[in-house]
KOLKOL-369615 format. One record per residue: x, y, z of N, C-alpha, C in turn. Coordinates in steps of 0.001 Angstrom, whole numbers, plus 500000, padded with zeros to 6 digits. Example, Ala and Ser with C-alpha at 12.3 -4.5 7.8 and 13.67 -1.06 7.14 Angstrom:
residues 2
513190494310507800512300495500507800513200496700507800512850497750507080513670498940507140512900500030507870
end
This chain:
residues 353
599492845028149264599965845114150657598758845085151587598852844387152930597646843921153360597403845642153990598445846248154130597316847876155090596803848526153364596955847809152652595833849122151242594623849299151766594246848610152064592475848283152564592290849256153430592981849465154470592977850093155653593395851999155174593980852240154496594792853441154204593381854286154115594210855591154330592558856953155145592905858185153810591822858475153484592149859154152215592374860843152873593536860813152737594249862014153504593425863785153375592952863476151878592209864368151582590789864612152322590024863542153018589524863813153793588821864852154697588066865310154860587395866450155367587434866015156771587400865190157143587766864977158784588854864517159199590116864623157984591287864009158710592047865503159526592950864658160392593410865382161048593808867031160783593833868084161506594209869143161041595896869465161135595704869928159841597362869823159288597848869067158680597568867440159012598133866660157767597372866662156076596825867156155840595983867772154230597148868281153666598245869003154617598915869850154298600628869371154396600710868335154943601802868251155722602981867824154560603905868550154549604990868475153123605103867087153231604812865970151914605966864795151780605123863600152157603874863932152481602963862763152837602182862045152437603102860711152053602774859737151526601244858953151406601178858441153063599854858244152648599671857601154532598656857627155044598326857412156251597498855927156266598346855089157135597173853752157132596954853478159158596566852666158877596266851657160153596485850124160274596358849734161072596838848248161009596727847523162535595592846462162391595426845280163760596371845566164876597272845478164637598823845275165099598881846316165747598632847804165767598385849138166197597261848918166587596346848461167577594864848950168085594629850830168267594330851712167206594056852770167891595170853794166868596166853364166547597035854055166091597479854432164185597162855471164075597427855771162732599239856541162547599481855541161288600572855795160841600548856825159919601438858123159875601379859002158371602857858644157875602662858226157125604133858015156033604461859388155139605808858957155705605906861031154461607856860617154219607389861460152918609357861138152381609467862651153261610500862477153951611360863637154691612319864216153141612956865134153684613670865971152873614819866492153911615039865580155122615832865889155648616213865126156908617154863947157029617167863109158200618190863611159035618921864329159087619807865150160301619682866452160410618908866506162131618302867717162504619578868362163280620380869451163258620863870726164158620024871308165206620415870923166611620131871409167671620168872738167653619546874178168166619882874725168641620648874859169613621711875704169786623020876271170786622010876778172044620867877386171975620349877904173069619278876566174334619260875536173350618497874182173932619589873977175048621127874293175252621935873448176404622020871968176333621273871270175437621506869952174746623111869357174299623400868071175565624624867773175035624875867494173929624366867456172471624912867062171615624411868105170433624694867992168971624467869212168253623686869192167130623329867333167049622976866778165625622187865549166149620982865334165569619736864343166217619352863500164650618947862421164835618078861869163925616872861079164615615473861354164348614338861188164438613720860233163408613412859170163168613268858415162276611433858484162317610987858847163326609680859326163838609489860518164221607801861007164340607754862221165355606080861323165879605956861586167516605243860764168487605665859684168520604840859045169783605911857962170370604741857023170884604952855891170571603870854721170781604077854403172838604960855394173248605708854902174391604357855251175381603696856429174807602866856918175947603255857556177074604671858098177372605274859025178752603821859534179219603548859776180039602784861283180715603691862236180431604666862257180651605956863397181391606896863383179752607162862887178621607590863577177645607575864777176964608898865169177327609278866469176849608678866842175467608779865848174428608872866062173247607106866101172495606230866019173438604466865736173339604865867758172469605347868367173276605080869866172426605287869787171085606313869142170276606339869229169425605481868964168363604356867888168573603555867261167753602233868747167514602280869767168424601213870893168427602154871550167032602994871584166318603852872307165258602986871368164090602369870484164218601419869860162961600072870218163307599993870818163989597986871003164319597624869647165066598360869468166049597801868101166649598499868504168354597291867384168633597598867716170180598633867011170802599113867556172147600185867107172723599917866198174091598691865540173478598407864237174861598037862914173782596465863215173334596390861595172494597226861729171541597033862825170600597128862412169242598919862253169319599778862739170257601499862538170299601539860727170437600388860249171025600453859246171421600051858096170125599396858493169638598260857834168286598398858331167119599152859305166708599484859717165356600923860329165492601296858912164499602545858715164256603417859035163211604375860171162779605133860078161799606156859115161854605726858720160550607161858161160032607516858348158584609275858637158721610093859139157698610646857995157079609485857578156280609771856133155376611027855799154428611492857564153962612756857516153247614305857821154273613685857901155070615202858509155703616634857993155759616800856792155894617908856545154694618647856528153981617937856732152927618094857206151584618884858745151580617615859970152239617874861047152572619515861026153530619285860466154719620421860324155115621902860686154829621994859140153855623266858891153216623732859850151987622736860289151590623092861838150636623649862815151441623137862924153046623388864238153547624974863986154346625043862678154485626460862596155393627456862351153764627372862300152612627955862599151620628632863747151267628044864929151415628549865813150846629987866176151955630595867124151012631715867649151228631532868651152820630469868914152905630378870071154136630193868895155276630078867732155441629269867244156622631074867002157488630854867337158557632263867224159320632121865900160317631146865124160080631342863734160899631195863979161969630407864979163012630154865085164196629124864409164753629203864155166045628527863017166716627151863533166881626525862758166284624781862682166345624115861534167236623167862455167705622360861336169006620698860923168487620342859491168681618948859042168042618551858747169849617324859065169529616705858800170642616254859792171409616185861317170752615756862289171959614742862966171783613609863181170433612272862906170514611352862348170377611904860860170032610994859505169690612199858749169590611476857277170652612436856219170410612407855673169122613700855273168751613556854661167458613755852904167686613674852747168825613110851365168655612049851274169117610951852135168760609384851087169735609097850946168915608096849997169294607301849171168249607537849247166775606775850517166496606792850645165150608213849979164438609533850608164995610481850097164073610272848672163581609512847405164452609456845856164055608753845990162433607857847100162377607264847308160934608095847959159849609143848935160371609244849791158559611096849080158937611593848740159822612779848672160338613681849953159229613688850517159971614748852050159259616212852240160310616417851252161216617201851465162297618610850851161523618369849836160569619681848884160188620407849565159529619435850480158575619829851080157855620633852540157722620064853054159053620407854525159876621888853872159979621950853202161109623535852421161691624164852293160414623855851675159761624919851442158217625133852616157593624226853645157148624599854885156944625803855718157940625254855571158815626227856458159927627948855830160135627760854527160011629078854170160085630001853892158807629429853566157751629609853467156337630640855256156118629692856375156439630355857310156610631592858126157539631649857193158903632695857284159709632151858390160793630678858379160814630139859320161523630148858748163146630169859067164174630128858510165230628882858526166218628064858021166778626775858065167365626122857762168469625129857826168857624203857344170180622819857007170200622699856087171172621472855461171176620827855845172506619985856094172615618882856124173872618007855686173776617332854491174418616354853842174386615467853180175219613916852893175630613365852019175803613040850715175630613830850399174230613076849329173282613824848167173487614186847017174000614354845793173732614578845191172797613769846331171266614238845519169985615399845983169224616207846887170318617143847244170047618540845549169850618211844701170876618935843561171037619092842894169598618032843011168305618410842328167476619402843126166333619446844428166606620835845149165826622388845313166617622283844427167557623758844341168230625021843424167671624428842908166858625449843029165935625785843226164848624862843915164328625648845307163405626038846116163998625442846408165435625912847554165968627518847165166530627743846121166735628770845352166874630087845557165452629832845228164560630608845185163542630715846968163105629861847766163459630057849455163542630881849928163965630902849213165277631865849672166870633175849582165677633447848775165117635171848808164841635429850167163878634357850841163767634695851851162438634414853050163187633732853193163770632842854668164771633093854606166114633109855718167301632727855117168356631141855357168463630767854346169249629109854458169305628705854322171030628212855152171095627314854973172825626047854375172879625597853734173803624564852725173931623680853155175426622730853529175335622302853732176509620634853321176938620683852936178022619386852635177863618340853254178883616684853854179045615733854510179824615176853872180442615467853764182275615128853166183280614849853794184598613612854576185109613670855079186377612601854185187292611935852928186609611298852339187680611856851123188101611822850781189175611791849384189785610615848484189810609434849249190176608102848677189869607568848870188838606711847406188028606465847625186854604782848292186924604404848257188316602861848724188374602870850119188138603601850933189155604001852744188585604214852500187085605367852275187245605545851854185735604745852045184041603734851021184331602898851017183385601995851973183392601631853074184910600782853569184761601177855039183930602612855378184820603395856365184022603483856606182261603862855396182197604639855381180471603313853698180276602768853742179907601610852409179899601829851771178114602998852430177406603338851500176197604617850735176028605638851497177382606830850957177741606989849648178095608112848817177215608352847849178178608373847736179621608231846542180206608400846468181763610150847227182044609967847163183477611463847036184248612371845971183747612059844859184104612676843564183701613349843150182045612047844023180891612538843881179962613586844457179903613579845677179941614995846909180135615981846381181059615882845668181463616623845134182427617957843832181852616516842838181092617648842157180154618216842742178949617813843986178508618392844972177263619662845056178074619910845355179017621465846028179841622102845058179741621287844195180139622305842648180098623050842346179180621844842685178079622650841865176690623251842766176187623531844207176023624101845222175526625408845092176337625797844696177633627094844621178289627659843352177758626756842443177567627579841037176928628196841203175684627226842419174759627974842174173709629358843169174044629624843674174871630668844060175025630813845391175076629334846453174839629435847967175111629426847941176887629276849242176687629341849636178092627887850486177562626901850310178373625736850357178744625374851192179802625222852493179314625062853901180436623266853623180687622540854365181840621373854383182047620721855707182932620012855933181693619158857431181900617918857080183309618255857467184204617162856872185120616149857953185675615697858849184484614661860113184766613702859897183726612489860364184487612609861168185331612291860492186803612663861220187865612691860454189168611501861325189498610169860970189982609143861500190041608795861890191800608736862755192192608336863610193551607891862852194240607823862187195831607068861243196621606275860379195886606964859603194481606510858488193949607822857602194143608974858335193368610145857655193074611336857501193615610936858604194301612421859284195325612873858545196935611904858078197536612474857459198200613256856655198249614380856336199612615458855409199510615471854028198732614044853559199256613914852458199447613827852187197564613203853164196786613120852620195515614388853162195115615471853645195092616027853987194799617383853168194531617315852715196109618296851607196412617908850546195542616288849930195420616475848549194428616414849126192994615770849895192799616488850554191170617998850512191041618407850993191546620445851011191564620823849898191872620712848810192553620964847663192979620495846680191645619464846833190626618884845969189840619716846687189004619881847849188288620764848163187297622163847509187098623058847605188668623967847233188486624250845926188429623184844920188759623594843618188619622875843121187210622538844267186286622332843659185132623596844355183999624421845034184867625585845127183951625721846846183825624877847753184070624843849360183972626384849882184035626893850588183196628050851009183571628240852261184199627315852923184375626878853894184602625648854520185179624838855480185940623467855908185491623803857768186017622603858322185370622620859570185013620659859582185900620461860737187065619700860720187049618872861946187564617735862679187529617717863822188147616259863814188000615576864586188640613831864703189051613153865393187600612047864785187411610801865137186486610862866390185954611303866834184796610876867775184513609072868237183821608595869206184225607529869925183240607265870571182537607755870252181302608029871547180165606128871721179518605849872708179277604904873083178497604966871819177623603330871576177365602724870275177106602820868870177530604131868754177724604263867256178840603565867242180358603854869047180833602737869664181933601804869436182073600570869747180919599546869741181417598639868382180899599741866883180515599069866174180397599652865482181729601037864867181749601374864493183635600142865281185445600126866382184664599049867277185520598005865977185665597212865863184640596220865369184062595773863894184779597296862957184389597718861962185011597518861934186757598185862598186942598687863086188564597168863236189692596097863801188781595173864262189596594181863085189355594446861900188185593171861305188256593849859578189234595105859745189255595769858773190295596170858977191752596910859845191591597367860382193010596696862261193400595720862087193336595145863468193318595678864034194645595757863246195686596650863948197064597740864581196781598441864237195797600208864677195601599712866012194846598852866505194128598572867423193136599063869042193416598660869212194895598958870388196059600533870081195964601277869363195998602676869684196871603485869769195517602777868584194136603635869209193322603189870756192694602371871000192280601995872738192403603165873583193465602971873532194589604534873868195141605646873591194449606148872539194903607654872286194477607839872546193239606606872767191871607389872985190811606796874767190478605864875645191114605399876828191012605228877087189570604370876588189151603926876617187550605384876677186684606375876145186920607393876162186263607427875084185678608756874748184728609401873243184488610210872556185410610697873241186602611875872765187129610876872421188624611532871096189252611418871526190637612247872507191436612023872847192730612717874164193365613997873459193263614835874939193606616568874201193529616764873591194755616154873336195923616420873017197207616387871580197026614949871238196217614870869435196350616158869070195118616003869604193960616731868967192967618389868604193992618854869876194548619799869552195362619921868227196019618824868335196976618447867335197633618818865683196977617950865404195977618052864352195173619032864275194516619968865268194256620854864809193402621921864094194859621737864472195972622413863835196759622212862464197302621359862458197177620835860859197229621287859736196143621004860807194972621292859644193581623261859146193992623555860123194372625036860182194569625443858901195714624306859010196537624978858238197476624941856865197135623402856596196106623004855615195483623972854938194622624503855725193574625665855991192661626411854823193418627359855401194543628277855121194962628041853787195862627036853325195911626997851970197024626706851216196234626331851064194749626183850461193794627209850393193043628067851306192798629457850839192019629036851983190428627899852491190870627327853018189403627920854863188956629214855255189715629747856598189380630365856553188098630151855448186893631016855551186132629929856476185091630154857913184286629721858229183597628834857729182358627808858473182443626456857232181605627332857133180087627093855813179570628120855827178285627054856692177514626148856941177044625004857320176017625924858708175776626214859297176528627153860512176504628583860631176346629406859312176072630890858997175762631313860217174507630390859953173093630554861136172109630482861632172139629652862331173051629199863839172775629498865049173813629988866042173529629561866974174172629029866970175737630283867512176622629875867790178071628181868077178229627674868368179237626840868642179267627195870187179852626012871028179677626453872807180344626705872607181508627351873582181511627668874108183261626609874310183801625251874283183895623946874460184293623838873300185243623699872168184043623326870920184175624354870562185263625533870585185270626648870078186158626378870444187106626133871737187472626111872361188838625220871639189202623705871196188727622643870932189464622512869354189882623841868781189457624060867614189514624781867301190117625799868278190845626976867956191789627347868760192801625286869061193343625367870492194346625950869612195785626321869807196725626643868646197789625372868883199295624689868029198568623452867744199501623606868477201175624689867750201598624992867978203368624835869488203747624946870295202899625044872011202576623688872615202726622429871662202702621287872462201774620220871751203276619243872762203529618309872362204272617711871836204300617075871264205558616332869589205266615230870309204627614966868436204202613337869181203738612704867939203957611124868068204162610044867424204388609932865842203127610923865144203254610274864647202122610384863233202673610116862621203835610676861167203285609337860443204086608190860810203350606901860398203160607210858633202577606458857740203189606586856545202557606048856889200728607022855880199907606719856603198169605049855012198226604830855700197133603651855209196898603470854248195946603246853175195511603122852067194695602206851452194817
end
């Protein structure tokens, strides 16, 4: 195999800390094709993860076919998790990559047994499982055939474009499961854009993903967060974001302001001060060393998205969420506070691009 040559002898005295150790690990290579990025291959012992009840997570059951994400977010939630291997939650989430080479396999044993009750599981909520990498180990055909083979029902959330070449299996699924399809879009400009998430497809690509995901006949919900503080929020991007969604077919969009959870924090921080170092002061305010912005703006914006929503034709509930589980009463409230109620606020600074 042409990566033998390339493969890092795990045992290593300078390899990473924690993988020496890491249960199930196969063997770590590199490859042209990745400038920068090391793969660790490891047989899992377990491809369907249980949410915690205390996460408020609409759904209850995840599959991760990865852990880090070739996507590069600043603002990913999920960068904390990669510190649970002895690795950091800025490059190395970005550059050291698990992948669960057997999962599969593992899989289809676990939706076998007698205890599994066929409840709806969501892919896509700490690593996309279509970037890049999937064009190399493709574990996605096989996930879908497992899941529907068993009568399990599912969801997709995605960035990836190379999602378009499993639409029809995902197609011939639909008649056995229901399946949600959704796709991750909060820019209009591909210059923010790239600087934000700099491994993400463009706008445009995501753009013909909607397209072709409505042709084949799903209904095509769209996650359009995070909406980022006097970058994203103004009308003006807002309106051609919602206006470009819906004329590429969106049946839906779902959208609400940036969160900062511990470790996605203090690398977006990071981001924030070496681009827009002016904005650095106001977000320090609006988010007060927290994750949340204050409840006044989230209000705020969620009234806007609403109005956006509605002049676009886009109030129809994001499909990515058809299977699963309401979202909490948390989430609802903060999504359907009624703007006209809540005090102005300082924000309609020209956004910045």
């Amino acid at each position: 195999m042409r990566w033998d040559g390339q493969k890092l002898a795990t045992e290593d005295a300078s390899a990473l800390p924690g993988l020496r150790r890491m249960a199930g690990l196969l063997r770590s290579t590199r490859t042209p094709e990745f400038s920068g990025v090391t793969f660790h291959e490891i047989a899992c012992k377990s491809a369907l993860s249980r949410v915690p009840a205390q996460s408020h997570m609409p759904f209850e059951w995840t599959i991760n076919p990865t852990r880090g994400c070739l996507h590069q977010c600043t603002y990913c939630f999920a960068r904390k998790t990669h510190e649970y291997l002895d690795l950091d939650s800025g490059r190395d989430f970005d550059t050291q990559i698990i992948v669960k080479t057997n999962i599969v396999d593992v899989l289809r044993r676990e939706l076998a047994k007698p205890s599994w009750k066929h409840e709806p599981v969501a892919l896509g909520t700490n690593s996309d499982p279509y970037m890049r990498a999937e064009g190399r180990y493709q574990l996605m055909p096989g996930i879908i055939r497992a899941l529907s083979d068993s009568g399990t029902p599912f969801s997709i959330l995605t960035k990836g474009p190379l999602l378009k070449r499993d639409l029809p299996l995902l197609a011939e699924a639909s008649r056995r499961v229901d399946i949600g399809i959704g796709v991750s879009l909060a820019f209009a400009h591909a210059h923010l854009q790239q600087q934000v998430e700099p491994g993400t497809p463009t706008p445009q690509a995501r753009l013909d993903l909607i397209k072709a995901v409505s042709d084949a006949g799903f209904a095509c919900g769209v996650m359009a967060m995070p909406i980022l503080p006097w970058l994203t929020d103004g009308d003006e991007h807002l309106d051609l974001l919602f206006s470009r969604l819906a004329a590429a077919g969106a049946s839906g969009v779902t959208a609400g302001a940036l969160h900062l959870r511990p470790g996605a924090r203090e690398w977006f921080l990071q981001w924030l001060a070496r681009e827009y170092p002016q904005l650095v002061a106001r977000y320090q305010g609006l988010y007060n060393g927290g994750t949340y912005a204050s409840k006044d703006y989230r209000h705020w914006l969620a009234g806007r998205v609403r109005y956006f929503q509605s002049r676009h034709g886009l109030t129809g509930r994001a499909a990515q969420l058809r299977v699963l589980k309401a979202p909490s009463t948390r989430s609802a409230d903060s999504l359907n506070a009624d703007s006209s109620t809540l005090p102005a606020l300082s924000l309609a600074e020209p956004t910045l691009f």
